[in-house]
C-alpha positions as CSV (number, residue, x, y, z in Angstrom):
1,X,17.9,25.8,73.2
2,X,14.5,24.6,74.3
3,X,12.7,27.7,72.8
4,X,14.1,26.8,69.4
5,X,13.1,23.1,69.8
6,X,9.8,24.6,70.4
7,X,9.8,26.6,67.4
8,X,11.1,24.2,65.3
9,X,8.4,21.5,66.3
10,X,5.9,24.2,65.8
11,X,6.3,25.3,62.3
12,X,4.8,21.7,61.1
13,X,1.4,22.3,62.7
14,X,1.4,25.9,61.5
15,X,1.6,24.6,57.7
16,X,-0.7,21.7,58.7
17,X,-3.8,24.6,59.7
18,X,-2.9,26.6,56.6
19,X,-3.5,23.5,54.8
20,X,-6.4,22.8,56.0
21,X,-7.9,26.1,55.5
22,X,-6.9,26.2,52.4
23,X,-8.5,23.4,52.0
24,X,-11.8,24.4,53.1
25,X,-11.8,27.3,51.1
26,X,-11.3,25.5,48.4
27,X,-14.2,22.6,49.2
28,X,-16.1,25.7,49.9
29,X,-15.9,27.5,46.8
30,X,-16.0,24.4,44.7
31,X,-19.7,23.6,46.7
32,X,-21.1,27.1,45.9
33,X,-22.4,26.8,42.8
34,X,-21.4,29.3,39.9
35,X,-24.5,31.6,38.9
36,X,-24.9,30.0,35.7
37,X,-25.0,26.9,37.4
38,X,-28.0,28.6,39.6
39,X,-29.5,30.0,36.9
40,X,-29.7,26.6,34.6
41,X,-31.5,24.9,38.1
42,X,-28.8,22.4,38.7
43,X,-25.3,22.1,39.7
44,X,-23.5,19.3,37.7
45,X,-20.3,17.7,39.4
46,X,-17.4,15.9,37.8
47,X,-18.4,12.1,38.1
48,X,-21.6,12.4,39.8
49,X,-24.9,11.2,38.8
50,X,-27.3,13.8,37.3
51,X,-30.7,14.3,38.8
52,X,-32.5,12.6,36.0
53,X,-30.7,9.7,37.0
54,X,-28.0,9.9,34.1
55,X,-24.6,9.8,33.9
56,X,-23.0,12.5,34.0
57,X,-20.9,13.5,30.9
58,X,-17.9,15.2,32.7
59,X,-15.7,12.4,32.1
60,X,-17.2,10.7,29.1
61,X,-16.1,6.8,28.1
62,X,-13.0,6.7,25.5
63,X,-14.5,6.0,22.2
64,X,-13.5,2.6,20.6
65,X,-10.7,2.7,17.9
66,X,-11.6,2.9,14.5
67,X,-10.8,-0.9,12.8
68,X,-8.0,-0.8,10.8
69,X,-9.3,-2.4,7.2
70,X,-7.3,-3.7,4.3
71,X,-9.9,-4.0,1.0
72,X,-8.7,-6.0,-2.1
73,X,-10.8,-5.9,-4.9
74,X,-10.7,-8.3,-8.0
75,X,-12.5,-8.1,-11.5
76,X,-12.6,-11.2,-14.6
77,X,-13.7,-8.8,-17.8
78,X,-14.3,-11.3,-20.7
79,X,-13.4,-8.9,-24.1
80,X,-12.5,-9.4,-27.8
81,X,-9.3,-11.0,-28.2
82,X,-8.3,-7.6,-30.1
83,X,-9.4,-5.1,-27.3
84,X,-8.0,-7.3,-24.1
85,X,-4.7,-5.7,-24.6
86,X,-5.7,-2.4,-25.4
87,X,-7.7,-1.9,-22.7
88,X,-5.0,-2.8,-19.9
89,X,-2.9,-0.3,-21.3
90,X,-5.5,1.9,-21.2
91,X,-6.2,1.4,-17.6
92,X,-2.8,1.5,-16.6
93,X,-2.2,4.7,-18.6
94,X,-4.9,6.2,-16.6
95,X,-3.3,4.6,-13.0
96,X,0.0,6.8,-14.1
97,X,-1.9,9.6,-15.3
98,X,-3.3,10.2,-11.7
99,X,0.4,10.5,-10.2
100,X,1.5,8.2,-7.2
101,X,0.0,10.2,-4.9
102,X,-3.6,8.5,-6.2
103,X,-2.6,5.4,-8.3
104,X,0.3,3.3,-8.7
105,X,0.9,0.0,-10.9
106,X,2.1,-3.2,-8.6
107,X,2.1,-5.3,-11.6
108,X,1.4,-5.9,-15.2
109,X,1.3,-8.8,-17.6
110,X,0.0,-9.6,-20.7
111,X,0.1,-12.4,-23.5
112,X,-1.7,-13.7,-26.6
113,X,-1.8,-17.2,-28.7
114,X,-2.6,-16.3,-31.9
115,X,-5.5,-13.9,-32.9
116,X,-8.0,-15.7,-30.9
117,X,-6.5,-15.5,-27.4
118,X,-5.3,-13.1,-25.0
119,X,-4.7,-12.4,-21.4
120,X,-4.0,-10.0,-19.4
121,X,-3.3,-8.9,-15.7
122,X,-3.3,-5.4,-13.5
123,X,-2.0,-5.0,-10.4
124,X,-2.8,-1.3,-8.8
125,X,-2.9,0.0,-5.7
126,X,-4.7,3.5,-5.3
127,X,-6.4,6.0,-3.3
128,X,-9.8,4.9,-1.6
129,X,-11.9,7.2,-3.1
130,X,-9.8,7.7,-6.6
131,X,-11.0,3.9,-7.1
132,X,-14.1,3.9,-6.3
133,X,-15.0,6.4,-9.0
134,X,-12.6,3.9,-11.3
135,X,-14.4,0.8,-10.6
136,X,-17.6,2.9,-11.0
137,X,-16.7,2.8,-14.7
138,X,-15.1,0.1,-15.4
139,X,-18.5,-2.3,-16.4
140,X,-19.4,0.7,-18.5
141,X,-16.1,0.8,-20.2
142,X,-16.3,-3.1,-20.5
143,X,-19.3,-3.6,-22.1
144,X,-18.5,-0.4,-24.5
145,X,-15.4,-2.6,-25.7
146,X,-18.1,-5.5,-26.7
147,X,-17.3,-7.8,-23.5
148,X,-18.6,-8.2,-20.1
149,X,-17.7,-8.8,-15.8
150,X,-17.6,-12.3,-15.3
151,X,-16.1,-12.1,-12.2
152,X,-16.4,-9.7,-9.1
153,X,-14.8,-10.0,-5.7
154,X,-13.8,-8.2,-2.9
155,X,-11.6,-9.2,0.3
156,X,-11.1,-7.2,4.1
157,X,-8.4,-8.5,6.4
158,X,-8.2,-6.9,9.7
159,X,-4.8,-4.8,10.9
160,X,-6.3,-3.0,13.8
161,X,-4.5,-6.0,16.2
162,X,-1.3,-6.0,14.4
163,X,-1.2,-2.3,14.3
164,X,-1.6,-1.9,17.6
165,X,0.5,-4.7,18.9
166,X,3.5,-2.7,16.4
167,X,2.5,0.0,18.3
168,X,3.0,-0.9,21.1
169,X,6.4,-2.7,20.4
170,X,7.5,0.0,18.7
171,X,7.2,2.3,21.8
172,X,8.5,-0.1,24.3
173,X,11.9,-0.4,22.2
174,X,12.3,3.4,21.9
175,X,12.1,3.7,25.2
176,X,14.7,1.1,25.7
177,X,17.0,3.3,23.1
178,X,16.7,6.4,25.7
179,X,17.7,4.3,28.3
180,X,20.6,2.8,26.7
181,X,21.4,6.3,25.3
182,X,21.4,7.5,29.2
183,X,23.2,4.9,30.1
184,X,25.7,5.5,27.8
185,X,26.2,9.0,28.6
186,X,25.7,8.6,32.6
187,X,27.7,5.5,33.5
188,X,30.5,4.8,30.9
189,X,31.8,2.2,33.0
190,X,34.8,0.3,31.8
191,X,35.5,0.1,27.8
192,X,34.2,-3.1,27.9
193,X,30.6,-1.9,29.4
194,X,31.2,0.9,27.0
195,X,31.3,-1.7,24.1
196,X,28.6,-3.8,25.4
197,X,26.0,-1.0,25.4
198,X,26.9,0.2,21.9
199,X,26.3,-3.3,20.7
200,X,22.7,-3.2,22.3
201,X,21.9,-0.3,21.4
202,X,23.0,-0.5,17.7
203,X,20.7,-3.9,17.9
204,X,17.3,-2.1,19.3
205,X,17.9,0.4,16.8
206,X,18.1,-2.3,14.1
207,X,15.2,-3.1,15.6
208,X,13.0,-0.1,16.0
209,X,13.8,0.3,12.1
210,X,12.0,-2.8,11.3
211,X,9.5,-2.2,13.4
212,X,8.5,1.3,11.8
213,X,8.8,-0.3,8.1
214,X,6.7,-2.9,9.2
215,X,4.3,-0.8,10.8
216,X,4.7,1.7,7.6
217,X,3.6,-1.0,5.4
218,X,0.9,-1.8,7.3
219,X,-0.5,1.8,7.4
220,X,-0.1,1.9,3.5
221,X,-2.4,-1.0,3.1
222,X,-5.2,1.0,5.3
223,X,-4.8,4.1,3.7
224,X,-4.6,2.6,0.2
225,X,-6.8,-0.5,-1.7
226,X,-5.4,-2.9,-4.0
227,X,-7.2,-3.5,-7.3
228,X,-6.6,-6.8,-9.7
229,X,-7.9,-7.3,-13.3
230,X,-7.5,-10.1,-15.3
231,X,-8.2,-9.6,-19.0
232,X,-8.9,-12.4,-20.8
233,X,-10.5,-13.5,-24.7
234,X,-13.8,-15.5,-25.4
235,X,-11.5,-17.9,-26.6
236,X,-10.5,-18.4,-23.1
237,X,-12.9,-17.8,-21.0
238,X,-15.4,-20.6,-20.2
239,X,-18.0,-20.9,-22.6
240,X,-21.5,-21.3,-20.7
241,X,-23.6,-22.4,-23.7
242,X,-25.5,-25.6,-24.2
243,X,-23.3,-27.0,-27.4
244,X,-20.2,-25.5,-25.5
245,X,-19.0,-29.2,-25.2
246,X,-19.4,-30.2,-28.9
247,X,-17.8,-26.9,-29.9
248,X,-15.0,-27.4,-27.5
249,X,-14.2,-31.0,-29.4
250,X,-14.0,-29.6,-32.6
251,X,-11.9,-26.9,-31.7
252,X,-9.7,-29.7,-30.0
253,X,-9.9,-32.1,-33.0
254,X,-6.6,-30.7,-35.1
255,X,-4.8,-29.9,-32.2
256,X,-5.3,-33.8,-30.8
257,X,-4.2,-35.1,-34.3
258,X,-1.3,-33.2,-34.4
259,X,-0.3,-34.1,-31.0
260,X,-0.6,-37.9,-31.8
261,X,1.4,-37.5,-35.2
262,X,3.9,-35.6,-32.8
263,X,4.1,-38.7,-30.6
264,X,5.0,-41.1,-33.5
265,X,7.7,-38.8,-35.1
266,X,9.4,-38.4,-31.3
267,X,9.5,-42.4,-31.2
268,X,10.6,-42.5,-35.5
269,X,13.3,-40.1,-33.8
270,X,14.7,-42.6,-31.4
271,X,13.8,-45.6,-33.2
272,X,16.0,-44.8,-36.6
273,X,19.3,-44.4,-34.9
274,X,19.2,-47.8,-33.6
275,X,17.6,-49.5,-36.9
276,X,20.5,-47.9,-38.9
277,X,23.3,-49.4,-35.9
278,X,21.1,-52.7,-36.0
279,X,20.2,-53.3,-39.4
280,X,24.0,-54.4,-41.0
281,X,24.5,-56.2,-38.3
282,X,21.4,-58.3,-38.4
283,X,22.0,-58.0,-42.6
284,X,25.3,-59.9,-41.7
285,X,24.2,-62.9,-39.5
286,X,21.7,-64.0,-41.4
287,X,23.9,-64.3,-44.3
288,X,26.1,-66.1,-42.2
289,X,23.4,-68.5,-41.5
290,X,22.6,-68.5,-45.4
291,X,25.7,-69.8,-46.0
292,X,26.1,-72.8,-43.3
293,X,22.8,-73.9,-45.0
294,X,24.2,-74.2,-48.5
295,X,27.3,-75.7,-47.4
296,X,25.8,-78.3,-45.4
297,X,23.4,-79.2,-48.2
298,X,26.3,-79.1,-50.8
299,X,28.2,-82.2,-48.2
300,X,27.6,-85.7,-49.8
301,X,25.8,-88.3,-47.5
302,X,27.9,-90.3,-45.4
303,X,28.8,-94.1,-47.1
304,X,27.0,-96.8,-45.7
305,X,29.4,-99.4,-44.6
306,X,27.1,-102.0,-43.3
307,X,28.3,-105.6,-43.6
């Protein structure tokens, strides 16, 4: 019985030495350097310094994450009142002409007051580099049409943070689901455990799903920039002459007029109802007082009975 104690206590040193020797054979062959390593005239280990004093490049720094940008662009084109329209539908005939996959219309409005002025608005959201070659063009096309840019813009807002921090949530909640899930199939517990954990899980699961379409819109925005013309005639745009001013006055002369002569006819409009209610009845009391006038003066004077 003692031999075997012996023998049993012995077997842990004996895979303690082959350890160890293993061990050294290992620091051994890993401190021979490899002929190539001979041959270049230096011998370059994993996070030690070089002999030039650099750093060594075994285990390099991650490399920052690229910032996650959102671009908005926004153009004012001042045209003839007859080509605002027809160059919107132009431009949003091309949008559809590139397919979704490079273009697709958000919005699109347009209206006119008479033949003098128009407006117009387009909404698009496309492809970075599809739009760049269409914006490229577009002053070209405007000025072709008889009009001008007056207006040029463009806006970056920052997603990297919000990306990330979706990211992150996003992973911590599916890993919550597998838990659940495990628990679910592991521990079933009592019906009313049972019921519990479905109603969690059927809640992070909610959740995960708006999570992703969050995070979905979010990576749509990077991957795609948003455009936004607004069309408009000379008529409305600003005028930026000298006798702008006096030109602006005439122009408003008629339409002041008419809105005074509109005033009096919405006051004629409340006005006559009453006159027509008030007038017979006025017409009426002052013949009444007519009347007590004549009969008083038709009275004879009173006899003077004075001693």
């Amino acid at each position: 019985m003692r031999a075997k104690f012996v023998v049993w206590a012995a077997i842990p040193l004996l895979l303690a030495a082959c350890n160890q020797a293993v061990d050294g054979n290992a620091v051994g062959e890993a401190a021979s350097p490899q002929p190539q390593q001979v041959m270049a005239g230096r011998v370059d280990q994993p996070g030690a310094p070089s002999k030039a004093g650099e750093p060594s490049k075994a285990d390099p720094a991650p490399a920052p994450a690229a910032p996650m940008l959102a671009y908005a662009y926004s153009y004012r084109l001042e045209l003839p009142a007859d080509k605002a329209r027809g160059m919107l539908n132009a431009h949003q005939q091309t949008c559809e002409a590139a397919g979704p996959g490079l273009c697709q219309v958000v919005a699109s409005t347009s209206s006119a007051e008479g033949r003098d002025q128009a407006r117009g608005r387009l909404e698009i959201r496309a492809q970075p580099a599809w739009l760049k070659r269409f914006r490229e063009r577009l002053e070209g096309e405007t000025v072709g049409a008889g009009g001008k840019v007056l207006e040029s813009g463009l806006e970056t807002e920052d997603l990297t943070r919000s990306m990330v921090d979706t990211e992150a949530a996003l992973r911590a909640q599916t890993a919550l689901q597998d838990r659940l899930e495990r628990l679910l199939a592991e521990r079933p517990g009592t019906l009313a455990d049972a019921l519990a954990i479905e109603q969690e899980l059927a809640r992070v699961r909610g959740t995960i799903d708006a999570t992703r379409s969050s995070l979905e819109v979010m990576r749509g925005r990077v991957a795609t920039s948003k455009l936004t013309i607004d069309y408009v005639s000379r008529g409305v745009a600003a005028p930026d002459d000298v006798a702008s001013p006096l030109a602006g006055a005439f122009e408003g002369f008629l339409g002041n007029v008419l809105l005074v002569l509109a005033g009096l006819v919405t006051i004629l409009s409340f006005l006559l109802p009453l006159g027509l209610v008030a007038a017979p009845v006025v017409w009426w009391l002052m013949r009444r007082s007519r009347q007590a006038k004549a009969a008083r003066a038709a009275r004879p004077p009173p006899l003077d009975t004075g001693a």
